[in-house]
Every structure is written in structure tokens, then in C-alpha cells.
MIDOSE-1310 file (N, C-alpha, C; in nm, 2 decimals, decimal comma, always signed):
residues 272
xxxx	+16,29/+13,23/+19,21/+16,26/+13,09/+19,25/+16,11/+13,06/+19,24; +16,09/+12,95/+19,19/+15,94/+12,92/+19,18/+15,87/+12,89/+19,30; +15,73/+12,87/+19,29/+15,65/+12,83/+19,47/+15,66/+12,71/+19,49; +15,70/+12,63/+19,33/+15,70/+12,48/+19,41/+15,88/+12,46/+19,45
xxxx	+16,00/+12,56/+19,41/+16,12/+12,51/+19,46/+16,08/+12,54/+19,60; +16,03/+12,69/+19,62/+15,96/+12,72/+19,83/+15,97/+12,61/+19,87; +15,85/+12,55/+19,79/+15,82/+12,40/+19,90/+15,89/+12,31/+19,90; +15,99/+12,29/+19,86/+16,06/+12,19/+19,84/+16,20/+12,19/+19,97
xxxx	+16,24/+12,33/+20,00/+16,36/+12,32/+20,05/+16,33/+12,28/+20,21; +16,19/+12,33/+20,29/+16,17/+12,29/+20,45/+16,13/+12,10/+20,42; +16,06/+12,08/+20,30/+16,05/+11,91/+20,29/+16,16/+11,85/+20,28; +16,32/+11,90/+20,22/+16,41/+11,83/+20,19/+16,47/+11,84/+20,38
xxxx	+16,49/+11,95/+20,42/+16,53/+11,92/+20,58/+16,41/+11,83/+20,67; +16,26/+11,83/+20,63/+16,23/+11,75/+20,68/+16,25/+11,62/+20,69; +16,28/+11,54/+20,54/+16,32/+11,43/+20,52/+16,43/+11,38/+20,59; +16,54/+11,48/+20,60/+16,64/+11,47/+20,72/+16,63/+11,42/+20,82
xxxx	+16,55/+11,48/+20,85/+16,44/+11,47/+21,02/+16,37/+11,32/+21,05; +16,33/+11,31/+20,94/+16,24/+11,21/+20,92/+16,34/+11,07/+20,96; +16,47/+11,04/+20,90/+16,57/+10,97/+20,86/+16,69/+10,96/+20,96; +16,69/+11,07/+21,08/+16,76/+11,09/+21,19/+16,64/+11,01/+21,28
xxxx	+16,54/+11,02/+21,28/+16,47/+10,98/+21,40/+16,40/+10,81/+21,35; +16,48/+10,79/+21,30/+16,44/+10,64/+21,21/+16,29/+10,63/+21,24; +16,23/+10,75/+21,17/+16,04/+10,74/+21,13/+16,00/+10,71/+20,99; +15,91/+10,72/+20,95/+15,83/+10,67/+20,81/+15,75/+10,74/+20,78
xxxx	+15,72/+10,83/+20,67/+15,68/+10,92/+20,63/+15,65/+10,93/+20,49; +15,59/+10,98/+20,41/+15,51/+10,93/+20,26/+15,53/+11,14/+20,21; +15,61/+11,08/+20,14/+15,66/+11,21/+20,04/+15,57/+11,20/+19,94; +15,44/+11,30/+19,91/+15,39/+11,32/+19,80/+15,41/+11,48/+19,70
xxxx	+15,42/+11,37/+19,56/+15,49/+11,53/+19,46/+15,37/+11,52/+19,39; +15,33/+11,63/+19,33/+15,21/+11,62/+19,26/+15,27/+11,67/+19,12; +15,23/+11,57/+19,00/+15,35/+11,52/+18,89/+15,32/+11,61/+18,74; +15,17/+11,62/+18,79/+15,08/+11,75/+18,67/+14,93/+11,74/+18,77
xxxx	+14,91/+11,88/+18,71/+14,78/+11,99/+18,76/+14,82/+12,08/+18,70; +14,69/+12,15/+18,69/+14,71/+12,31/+18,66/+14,75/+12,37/+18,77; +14,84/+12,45/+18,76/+14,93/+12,52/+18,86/+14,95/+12,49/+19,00; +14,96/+12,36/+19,01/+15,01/+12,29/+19,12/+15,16/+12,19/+19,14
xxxx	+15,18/+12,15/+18,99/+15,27/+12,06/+18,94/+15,42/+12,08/+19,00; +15,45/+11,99/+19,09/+15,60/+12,05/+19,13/+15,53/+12,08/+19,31; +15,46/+12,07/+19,36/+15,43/+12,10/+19,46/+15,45/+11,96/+19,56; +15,53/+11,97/+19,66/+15,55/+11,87/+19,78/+15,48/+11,87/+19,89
xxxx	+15,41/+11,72/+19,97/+15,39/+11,74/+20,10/+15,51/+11,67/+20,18; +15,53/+11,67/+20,31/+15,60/+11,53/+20,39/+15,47/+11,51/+20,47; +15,44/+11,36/+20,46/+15,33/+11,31/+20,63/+15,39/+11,22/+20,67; +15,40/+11,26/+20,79/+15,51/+11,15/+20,89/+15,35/+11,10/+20,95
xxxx	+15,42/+10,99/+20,96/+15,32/+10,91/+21,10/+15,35/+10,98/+21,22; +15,24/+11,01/+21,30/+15,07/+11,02/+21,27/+14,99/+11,12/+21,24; +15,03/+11,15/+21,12/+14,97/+11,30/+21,03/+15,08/+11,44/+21,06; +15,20/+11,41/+21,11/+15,27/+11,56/+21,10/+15,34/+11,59/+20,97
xxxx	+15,25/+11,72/+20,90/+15,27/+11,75/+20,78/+15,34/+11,85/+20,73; +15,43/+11,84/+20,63/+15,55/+11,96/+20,63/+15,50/+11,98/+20,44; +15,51/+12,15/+20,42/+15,45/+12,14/+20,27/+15,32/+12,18/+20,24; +15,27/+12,20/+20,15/+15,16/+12,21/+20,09/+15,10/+12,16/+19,95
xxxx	+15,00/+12,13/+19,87/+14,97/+12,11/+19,77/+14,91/+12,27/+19,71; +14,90/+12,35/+19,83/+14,83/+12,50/+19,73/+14,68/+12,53/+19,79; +14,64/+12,42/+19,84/+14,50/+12,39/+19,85/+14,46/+12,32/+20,01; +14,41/+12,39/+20,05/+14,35/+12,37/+20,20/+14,27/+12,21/+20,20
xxxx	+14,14/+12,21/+20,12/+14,10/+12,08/+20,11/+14,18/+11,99/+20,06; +14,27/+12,02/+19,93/+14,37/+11,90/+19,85/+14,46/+11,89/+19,96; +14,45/+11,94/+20,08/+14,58/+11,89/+20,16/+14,53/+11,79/+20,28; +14,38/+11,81/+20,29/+14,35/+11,75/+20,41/+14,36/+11,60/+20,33
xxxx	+14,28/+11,61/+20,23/+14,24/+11,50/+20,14/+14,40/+11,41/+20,11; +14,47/+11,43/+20,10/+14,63/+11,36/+20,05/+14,66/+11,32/+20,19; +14,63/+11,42/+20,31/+14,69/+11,38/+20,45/+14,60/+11,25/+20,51; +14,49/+11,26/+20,45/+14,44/+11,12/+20,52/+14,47/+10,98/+20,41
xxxx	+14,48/+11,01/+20,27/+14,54/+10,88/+20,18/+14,72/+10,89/+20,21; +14,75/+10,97/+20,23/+14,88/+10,92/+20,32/+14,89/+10,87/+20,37; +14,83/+10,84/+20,51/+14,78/+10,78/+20,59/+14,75/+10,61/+20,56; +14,65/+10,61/+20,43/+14,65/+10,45/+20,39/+14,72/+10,41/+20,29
xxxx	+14,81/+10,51/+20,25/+14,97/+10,44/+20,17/+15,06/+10,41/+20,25; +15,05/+10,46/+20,36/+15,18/+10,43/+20,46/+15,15/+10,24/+20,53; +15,00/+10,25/+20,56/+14,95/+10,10/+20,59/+14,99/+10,00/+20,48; +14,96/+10,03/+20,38/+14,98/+9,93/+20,26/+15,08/+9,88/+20,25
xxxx	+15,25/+9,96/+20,29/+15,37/+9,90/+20,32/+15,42/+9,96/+20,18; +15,31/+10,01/+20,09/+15,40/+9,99/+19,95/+15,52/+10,06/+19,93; +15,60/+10,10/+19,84/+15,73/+10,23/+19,83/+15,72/+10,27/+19,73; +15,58/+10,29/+19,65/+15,55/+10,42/+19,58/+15,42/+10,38/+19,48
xxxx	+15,32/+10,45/+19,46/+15,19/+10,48/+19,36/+15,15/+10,58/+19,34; +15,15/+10,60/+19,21/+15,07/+10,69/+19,18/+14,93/+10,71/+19,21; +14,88/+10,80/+19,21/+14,70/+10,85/+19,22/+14,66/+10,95/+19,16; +14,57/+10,94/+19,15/+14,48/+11,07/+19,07/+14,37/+11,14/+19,20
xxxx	+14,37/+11,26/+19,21/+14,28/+11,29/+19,32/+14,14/+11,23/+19,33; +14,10/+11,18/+19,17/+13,96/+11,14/+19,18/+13,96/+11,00/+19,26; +14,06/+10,94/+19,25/+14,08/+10,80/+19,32/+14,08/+10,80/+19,49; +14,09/+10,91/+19,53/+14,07/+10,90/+19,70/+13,97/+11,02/+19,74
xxxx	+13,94/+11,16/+19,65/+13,88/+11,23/+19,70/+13,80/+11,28/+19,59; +13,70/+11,22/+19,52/+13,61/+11,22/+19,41/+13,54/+11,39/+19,44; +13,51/+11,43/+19,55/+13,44/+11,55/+19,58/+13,49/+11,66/+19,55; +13,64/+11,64/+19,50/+13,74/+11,75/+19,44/+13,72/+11,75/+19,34
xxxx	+13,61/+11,78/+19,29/+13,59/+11,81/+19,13/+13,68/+11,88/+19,04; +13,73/+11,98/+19,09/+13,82/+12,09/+19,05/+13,95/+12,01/+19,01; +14,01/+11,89/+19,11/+14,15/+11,87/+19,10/+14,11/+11,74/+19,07; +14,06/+11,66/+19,02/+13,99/+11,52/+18,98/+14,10/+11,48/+18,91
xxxx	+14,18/+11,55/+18,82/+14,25/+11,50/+18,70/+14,39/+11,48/+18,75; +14,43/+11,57/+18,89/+14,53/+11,59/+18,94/+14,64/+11,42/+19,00; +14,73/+11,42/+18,96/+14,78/+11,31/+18,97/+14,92/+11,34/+19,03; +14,93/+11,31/+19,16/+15,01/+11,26/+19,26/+15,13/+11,16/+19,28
xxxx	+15,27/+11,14/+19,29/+15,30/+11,05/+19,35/+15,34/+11,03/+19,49; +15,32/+10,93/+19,53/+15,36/+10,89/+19,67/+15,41/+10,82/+19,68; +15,53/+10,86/+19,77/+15,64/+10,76/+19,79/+15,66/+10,79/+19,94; +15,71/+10,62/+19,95/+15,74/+10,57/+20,11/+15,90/+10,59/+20,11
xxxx	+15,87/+10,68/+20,29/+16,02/+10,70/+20,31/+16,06/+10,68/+20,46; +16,16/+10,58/+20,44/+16,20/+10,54/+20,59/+16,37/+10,50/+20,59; +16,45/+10,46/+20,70/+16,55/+10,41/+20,67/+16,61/+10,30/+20,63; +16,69/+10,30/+20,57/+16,73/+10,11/+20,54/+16,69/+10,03/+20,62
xxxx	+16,61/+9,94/+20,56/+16,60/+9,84/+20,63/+16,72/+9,77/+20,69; +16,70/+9,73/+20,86/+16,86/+9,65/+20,98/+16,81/+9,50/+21,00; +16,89/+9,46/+21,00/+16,84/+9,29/+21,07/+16,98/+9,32/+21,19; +16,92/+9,27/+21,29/+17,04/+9,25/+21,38/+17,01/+9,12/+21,39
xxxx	+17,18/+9,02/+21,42/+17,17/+8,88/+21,40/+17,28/+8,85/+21,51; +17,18/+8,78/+21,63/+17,25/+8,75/+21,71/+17,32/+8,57/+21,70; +17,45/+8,54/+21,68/+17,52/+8,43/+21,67/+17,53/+8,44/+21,50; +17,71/+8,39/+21,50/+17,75/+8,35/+21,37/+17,79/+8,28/+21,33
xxxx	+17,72/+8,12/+21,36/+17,70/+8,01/+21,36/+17,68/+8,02/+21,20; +17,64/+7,85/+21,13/+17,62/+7,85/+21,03/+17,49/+7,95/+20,95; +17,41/+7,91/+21,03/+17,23/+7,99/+21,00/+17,28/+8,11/+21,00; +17,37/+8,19/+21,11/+17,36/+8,34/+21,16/+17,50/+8,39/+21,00
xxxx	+17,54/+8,31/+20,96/+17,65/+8,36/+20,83/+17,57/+8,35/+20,74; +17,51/+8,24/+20,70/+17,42/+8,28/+20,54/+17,31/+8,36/+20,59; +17,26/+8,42/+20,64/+17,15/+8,52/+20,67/+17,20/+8,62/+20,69; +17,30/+8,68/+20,72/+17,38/+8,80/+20,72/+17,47/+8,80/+20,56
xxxx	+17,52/+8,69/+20,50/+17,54/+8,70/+20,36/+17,40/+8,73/+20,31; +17,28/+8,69/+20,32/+17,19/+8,71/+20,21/+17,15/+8,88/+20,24; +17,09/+8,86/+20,35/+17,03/+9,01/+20,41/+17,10/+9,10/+20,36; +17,30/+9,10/+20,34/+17,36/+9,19/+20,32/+17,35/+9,18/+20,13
xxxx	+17,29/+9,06/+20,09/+17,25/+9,10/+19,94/+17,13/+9,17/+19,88; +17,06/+9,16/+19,99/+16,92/+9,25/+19,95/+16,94/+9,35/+20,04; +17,09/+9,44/+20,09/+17,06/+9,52/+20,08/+16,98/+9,56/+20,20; +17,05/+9,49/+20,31/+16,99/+9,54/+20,43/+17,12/+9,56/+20,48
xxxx	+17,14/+9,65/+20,59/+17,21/+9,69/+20,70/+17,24/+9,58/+20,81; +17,29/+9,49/+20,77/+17,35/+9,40/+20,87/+17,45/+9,40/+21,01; +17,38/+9,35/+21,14/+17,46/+9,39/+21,22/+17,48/+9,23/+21,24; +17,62/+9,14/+21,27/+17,59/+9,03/+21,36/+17,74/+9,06/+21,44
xxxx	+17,66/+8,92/+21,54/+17,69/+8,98/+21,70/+17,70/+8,81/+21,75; +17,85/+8,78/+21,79/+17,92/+8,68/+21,85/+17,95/+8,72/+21,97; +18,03/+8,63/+22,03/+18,13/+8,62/+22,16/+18,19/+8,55/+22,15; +18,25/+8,50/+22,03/+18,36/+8,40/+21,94/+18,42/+8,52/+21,84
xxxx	+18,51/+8,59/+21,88/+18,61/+8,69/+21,77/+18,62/+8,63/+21,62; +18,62/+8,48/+21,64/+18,72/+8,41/+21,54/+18,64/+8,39/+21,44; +18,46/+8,38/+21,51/+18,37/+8,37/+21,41/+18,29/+8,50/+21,31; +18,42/+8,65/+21,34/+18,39/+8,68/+21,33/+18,50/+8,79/+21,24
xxxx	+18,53/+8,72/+21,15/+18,67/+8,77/+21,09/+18,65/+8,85/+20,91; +18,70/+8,94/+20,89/+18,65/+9,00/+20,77/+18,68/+8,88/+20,66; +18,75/+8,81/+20,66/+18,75/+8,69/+20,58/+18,59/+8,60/+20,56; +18,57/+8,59/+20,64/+18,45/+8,49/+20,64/+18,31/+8,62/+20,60
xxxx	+18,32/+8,77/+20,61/+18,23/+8,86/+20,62/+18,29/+9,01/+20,52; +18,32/+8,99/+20,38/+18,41/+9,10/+20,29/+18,35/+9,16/+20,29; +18,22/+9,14/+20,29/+18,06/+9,25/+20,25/+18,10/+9,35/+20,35; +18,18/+9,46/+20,36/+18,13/+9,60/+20,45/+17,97/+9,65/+20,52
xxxx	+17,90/+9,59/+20,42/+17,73/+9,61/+20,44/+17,71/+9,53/+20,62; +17,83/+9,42/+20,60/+17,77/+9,33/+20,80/+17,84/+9,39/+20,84; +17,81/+9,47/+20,95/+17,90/+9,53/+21,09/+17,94/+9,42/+21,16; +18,05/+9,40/+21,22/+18,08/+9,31/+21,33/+18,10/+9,29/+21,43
xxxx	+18,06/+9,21/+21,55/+18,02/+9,32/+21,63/+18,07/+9,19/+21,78; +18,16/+9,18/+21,84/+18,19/+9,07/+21,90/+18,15/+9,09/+22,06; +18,11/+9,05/+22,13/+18,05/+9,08/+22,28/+18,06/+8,99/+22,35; +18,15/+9,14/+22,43/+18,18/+9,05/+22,59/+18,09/+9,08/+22,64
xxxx	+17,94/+9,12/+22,63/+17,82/+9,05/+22,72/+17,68/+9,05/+22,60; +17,69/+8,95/+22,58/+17,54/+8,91/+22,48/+17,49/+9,08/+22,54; +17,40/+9,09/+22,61/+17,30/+9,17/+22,66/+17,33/+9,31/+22,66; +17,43/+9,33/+22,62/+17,45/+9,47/+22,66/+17,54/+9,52/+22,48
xxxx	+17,57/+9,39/+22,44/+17,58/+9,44/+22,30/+17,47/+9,42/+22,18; +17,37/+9,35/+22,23/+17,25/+9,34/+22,16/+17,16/+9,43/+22,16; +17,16/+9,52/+22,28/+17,08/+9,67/+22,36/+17,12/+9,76/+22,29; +17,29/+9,78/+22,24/+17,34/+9,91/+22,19/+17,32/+9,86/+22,02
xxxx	+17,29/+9,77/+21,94/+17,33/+9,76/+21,84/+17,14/+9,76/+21,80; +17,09/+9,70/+21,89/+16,91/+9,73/+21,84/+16,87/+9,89/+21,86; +16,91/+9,99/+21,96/+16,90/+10,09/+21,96/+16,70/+10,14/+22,01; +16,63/+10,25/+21,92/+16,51/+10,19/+21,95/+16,43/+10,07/+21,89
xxxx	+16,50/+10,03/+21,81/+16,45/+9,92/+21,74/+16,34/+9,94/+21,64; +16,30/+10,06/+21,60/+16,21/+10,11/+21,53/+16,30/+10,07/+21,39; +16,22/+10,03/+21,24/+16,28/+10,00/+21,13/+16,38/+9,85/+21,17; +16,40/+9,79/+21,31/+16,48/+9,67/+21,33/+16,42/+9,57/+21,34
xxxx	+16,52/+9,44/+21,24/+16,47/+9,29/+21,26/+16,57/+9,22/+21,34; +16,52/+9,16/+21,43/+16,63/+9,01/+21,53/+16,61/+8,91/+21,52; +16,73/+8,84/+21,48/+16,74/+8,71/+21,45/+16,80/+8,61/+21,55; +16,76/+8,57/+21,66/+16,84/+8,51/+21,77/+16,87/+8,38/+21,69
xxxx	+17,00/+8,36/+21,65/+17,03/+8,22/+21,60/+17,15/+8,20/+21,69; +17,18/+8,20/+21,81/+17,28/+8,13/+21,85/+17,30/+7,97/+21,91; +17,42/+7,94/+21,96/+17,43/+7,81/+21,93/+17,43/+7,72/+22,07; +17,34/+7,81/+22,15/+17,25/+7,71/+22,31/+17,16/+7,82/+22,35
xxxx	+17,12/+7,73/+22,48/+16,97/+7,85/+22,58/+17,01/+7,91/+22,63; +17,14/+7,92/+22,69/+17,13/+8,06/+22,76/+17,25/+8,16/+22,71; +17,30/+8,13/+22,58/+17,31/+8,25/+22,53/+17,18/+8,30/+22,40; +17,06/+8,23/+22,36/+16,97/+8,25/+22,32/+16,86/+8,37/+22,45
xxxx	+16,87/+8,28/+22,59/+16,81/+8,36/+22,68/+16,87/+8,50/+22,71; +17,03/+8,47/+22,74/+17,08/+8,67/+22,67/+17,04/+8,74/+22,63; +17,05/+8,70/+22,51/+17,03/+8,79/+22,37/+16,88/+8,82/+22,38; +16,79/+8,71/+22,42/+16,61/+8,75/+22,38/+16,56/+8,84/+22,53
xxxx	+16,65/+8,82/+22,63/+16,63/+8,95/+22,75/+16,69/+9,08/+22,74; +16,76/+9,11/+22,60/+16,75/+9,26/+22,55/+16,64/+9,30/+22,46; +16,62/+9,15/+22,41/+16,55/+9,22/+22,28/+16,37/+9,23/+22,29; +16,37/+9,13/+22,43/+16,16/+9,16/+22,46/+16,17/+9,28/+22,47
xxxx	+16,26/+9,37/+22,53/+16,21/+9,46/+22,60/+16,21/+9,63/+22,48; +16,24/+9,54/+22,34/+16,28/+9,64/+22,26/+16,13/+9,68/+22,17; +16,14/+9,79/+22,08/+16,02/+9,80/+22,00/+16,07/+9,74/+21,83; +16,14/+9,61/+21,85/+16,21/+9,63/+21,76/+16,07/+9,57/+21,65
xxxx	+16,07/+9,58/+21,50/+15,97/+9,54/+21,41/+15,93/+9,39/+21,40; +16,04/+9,36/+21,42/+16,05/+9,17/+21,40/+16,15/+9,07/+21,51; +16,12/+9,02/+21,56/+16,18/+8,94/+21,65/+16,18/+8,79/+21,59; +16,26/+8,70/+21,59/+16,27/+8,57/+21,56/+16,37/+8,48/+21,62
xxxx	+16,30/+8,37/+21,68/+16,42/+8,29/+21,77/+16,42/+8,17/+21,69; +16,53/+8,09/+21,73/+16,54/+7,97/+21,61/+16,54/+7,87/+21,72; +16,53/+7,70/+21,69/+16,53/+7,61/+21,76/+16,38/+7,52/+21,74; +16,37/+7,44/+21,80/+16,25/+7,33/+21,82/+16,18/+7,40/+21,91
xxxx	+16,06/+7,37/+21,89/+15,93/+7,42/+21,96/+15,95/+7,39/+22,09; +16,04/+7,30/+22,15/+16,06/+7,25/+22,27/+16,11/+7,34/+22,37; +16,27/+7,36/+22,23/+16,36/+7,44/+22,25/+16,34/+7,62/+22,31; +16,25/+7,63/+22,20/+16,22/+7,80/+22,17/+16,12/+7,84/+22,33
xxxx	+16,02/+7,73/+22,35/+15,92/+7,76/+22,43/+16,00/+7,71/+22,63; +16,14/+7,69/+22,61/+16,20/+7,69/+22,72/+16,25/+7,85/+22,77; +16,30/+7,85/+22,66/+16,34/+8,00/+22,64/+16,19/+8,12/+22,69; +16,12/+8,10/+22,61/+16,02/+8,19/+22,62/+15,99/+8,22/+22,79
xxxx	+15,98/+8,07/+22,82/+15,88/+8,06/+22,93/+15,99/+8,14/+23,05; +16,11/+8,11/+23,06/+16,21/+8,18/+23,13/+16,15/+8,34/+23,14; +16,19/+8,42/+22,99/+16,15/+8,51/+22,99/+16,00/+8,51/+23,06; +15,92/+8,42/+23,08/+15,79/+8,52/+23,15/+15,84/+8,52/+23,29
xxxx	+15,89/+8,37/+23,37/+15,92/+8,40/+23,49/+15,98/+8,51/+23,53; +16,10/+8,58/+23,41/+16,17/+8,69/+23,49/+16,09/+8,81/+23,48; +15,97/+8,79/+23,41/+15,88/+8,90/+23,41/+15,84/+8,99/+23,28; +15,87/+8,91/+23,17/+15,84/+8,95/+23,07/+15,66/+8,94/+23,03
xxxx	+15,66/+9,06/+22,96/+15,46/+9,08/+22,94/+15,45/+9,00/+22,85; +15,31/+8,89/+22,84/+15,29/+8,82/+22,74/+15,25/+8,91/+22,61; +15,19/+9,02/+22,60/+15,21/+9,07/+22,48/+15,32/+9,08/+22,37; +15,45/+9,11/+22,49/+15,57/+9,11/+22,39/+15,63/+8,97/+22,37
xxxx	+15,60/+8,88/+22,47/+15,63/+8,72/+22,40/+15,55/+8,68/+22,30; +15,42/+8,72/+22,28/+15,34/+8,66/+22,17/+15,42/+8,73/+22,03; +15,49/+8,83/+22,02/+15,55/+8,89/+21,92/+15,66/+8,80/+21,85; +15,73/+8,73/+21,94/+15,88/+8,65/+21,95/+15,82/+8,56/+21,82
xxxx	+15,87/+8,51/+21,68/+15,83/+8,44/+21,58/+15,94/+8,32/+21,63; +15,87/+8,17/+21,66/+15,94/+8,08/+21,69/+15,84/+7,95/+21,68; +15,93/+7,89/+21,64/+16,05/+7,87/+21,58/+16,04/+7,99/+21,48; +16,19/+8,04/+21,40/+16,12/+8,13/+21,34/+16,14/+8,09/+21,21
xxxx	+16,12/+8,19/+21,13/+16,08/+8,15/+20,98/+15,96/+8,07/+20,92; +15,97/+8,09/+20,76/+15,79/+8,04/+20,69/+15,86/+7,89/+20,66; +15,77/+7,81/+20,67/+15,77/+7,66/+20,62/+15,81/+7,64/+20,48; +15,92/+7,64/+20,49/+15,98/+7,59/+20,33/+16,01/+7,46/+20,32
xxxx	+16,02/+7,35/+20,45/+16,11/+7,26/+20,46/+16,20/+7,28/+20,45; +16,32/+7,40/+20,46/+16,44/+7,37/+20,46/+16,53/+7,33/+20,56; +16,64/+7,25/+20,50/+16,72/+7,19/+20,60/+16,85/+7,24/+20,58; +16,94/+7,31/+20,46/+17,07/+7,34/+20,51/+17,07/+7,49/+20,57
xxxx	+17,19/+7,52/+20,61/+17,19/+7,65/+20,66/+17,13/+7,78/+20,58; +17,16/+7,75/+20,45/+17,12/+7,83/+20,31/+16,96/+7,88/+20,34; +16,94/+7,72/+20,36/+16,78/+7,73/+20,30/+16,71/+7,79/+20,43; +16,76/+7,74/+20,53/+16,71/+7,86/+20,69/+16,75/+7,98/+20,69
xxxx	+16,82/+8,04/+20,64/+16,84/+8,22/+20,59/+16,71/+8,23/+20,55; +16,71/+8,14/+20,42/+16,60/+8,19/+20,28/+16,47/+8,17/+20,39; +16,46/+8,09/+20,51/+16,28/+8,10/+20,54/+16,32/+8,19/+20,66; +16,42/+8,24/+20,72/+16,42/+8,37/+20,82/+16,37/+8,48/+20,74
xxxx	+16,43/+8,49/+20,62/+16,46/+8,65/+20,59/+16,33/+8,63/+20,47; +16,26/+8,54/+20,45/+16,13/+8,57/+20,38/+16,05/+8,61/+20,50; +16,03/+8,53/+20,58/+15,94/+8,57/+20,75/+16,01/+8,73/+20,75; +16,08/+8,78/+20,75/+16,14/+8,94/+20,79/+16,11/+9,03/+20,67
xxxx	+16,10/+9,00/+20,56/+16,01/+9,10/+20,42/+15,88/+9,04/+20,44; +15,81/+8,95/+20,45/+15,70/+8,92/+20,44/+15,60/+9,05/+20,60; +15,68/+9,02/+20,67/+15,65/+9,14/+20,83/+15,68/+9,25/+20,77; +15,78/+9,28/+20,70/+15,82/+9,43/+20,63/+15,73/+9,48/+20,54
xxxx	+15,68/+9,38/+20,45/+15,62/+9,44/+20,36/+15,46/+9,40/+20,36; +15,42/+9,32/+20,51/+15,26/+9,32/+20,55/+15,23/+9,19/+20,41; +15,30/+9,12/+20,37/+15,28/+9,03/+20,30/+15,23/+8,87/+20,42; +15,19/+8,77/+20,35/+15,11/+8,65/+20,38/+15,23/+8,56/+20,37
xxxx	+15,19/+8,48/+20,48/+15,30/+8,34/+20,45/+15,26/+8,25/+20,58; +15,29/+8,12/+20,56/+15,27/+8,02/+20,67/+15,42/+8,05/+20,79; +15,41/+8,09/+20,89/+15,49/+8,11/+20,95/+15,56/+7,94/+21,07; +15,61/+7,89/+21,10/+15,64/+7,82/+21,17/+15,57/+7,85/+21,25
xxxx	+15,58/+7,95/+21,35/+15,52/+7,96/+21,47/+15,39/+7,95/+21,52; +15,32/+7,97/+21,37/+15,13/+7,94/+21,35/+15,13/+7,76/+21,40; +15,22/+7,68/+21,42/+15,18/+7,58/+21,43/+15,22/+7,54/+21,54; +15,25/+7,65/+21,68/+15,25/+7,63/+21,85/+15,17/+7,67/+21,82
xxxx	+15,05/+7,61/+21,86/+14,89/+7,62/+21,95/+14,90/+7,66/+22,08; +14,99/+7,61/+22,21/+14,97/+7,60/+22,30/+15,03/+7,76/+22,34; +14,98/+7,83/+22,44/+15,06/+7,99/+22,47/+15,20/+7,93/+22,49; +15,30/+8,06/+22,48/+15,44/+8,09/+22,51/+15,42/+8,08/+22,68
């Protein structure tokens, strides 16, 4: 067995690890060098490193540009060591890939109302892990949902099935689109209290900021209400149900992938 299969088999159970504990971690293979080629690290956030490149310095050096590939959001680049650690004279030519490794991306989508069906059909076309979440069975029938990709998920208490289906909420988006305030208030008094990635409530500024403000009375920290995207979604103008999927679930890749967009909610000035 070669030294780079060695390294390879504690990184493949690491990845494991990485993917049970829904973390994010930047798998680097080094693709040619002299006698390095075939060599793996894992760096999980916040620098726990499984692997070697062979080299004491070329490991510290990849453990800290891991570090600013994992910021970048991207899901894979190549590098040359001269491009992050120029002082490596020796390994300058050496060329790396890095790739981003985390779990499927989840939208959890609270109501399956018109907005909450086309955003669970699209999300489940790109390939996200769709959970949605009624307390109408009927709106919630494999007829209207063939895609296996949407779990369905009907609840006899908003709050307590929105808690088990966000989980830690790490790698999770919420979509509160249901169809009044206080099963909107439900659903968003599981979900302040979660770490989930993206939070988004739907309604009129009027609407959204009745809600909010509830949650502070019952004691929610304004940190985590300033998080709540509301109204949610980017300003597309859209008006059918269609087109409010398409500006939720750009607002939810745009958060995912640290991308730029006019958000709706940039245009409440006044606090939550």
C-alpha cells in the first residue's frame, strides 16, 4: 500500500464524521508534486485537521488557506502553493485541490400553501432536501408532492414539529410561509431559538413586524430577530406564487453561497 492510500483511509472515516455531525470541512488532495501527489488533508472548521501533506510547514500553510476557502463559500479550487505560501520555495510548483465538504443542503418550509408548494417543487429541483410542514393533511398528499426529495410532514403542533424537523439547524434554511399570525408566530417561536443558516418570514412589513415584535415581548434576543429575513426574499417584483419561490430560494443560495442581492428586508429601516 502506498503512503498516500495511508492517508487516505483515517480522511475517508473522517469525512464520515464530518457529515454525521452536519459540519463543513475543506478536503485538500494534492494533484502533482514531487513525491507528495496523492496526499490528503481534512480541515474542519475551526482548524481540526485529519492527514497530512508530508510536510510540517506545507501543512500549517494549507491549514490556514483552508481556512479562507471555507469563507469564500466556494465548492472547489485549485491552488498552487506559490499562491498562498510564496516562502515555500521548495513546494511553489505544488498544486492542490480543495474542495468544500458539507451536507446537502435543507430548506425546511413551514405551510403548503401556494408559495410553500412552488418553493418546495423548486428547492426539490435544485436539489435540496426538502422538508414541508402543514396542519392540513390534505395539503399535503403525495399527489400534489411526487418528488420523494420533499418529506412531508403534517403537525399536530406547528412548534414541536418544526423543532424536530430543524434539528441543530446547522446547514438549515426556514421558510415560514404560512397562511396567518399565529400559526406564522408558532412556527417562528421554534425557529428564533434555532442556529439554523437562514430564516425567512413572508408577509407585509406590517404583517412580518407584528410577528417579530411578539416574539421580542416573549423574550426573544434582538440579535436573533435581526437575523429573521422579512419580508423575505430579493426584490424581483414578483407576484405569482412561482415567482415568490424564485425570490425566497435566490435570498437562501445567495446566504448559502455569501453572494450579493437587494434583499426585501434592507428596506425596513425601522428595528424589528
Amino acid at each position: 500500500m502506498s503512503s498516500s492510500d495511508q492517508s487516505f483511509r483515517p480522511t475517508l472515516e473522517a469525512l464520515e464524521q464530518v457529515l454525521d455531525r452536519d459540519a463543513v470541512a475543506a478536503l485538500i488532495t494534492i494533484i502533482d508534486g514531487p513525491a507528495l501527489a496523492g496526499a490528503k488533508m481534512l480541515v474542519e472548521e475551526p482548524a481540526v485537521v485529519t492527514g497530512s501533506t508530508g510536510d510540517r510547514d506545507l501543512d500549517r500553510a494549507v491549514v490556514k488557506q483552508a481556512a479562507k476557502f471555507l469563507g469564500s463559500r466556494e465548492e472547489a479550487r485549485t491552488f498552487r502553493v506559490r499562491d498562498f505560501a510564496p516562502a515555500l520555495v521548495s513546494y511553489s510548483e505544488v498544486r492542490l485541490m480543495f474542495e468544500r465538504i458539507e451536507p446537502e443542503p435543507r430548506l425546511v418550509i413551514c405551510g403548503a400553501g401556494h408559495v410553500g408548494a412552488a418553493l418546495a417543487r423548486l428547492a426539490g429541483f435544485l436539489r435540496y432536501r426538502v422538508i414541508l410542514i402543514d396542519d392540513r393533511a390534505e395539503f399535503l398528499s403525495r399527489e400534489r408532492f411526487p418528488d420523494q426529495q420533499i418529506e412531508l410532514v403534517t403537525a399536530a403542533n406547528w412548534a414541536t414539529a418544526v423543532s424536530q424537523s430543524i434539528g441543530s439547524g446547522l446547514g438549515v434554511s426556514v421558510a415560514v410561509v404560512t397562511r396567518g399570525h399565529n400559526e406564522d408566530e408558532e412556527c417562528m417561536r421554534a425557529v428564533i431559538t434555532s442556529e439554523a443558516d437562514y430564516i425567512g418570514l413572508i408577509g407585509s412589513k406590517r404583517r412580518t413586524n407584528i410577528v417579530l415584535e411578539r416574539l421580542r415581548q416573549a423574550g426573544a434576543a434582538d440579535e436573533k430577530l435581526r437575523r429573521v429575513r422579512a419580508p423575505v426574499g430579493l426584490d424581483i417584483r414578483a407576484v405569482t406564487p412561482e415567482e415568490v419561490a424564485l425570490s425566497i430560494l435566490a435570498e437562501i443560495v445567495a446566504t448559502r453561497r455569501g453572494g450579493k442581492g437587494l434583499p426585501l428586508s434592507a428596506w425596513r429601516r425601522e428595528d424589528v
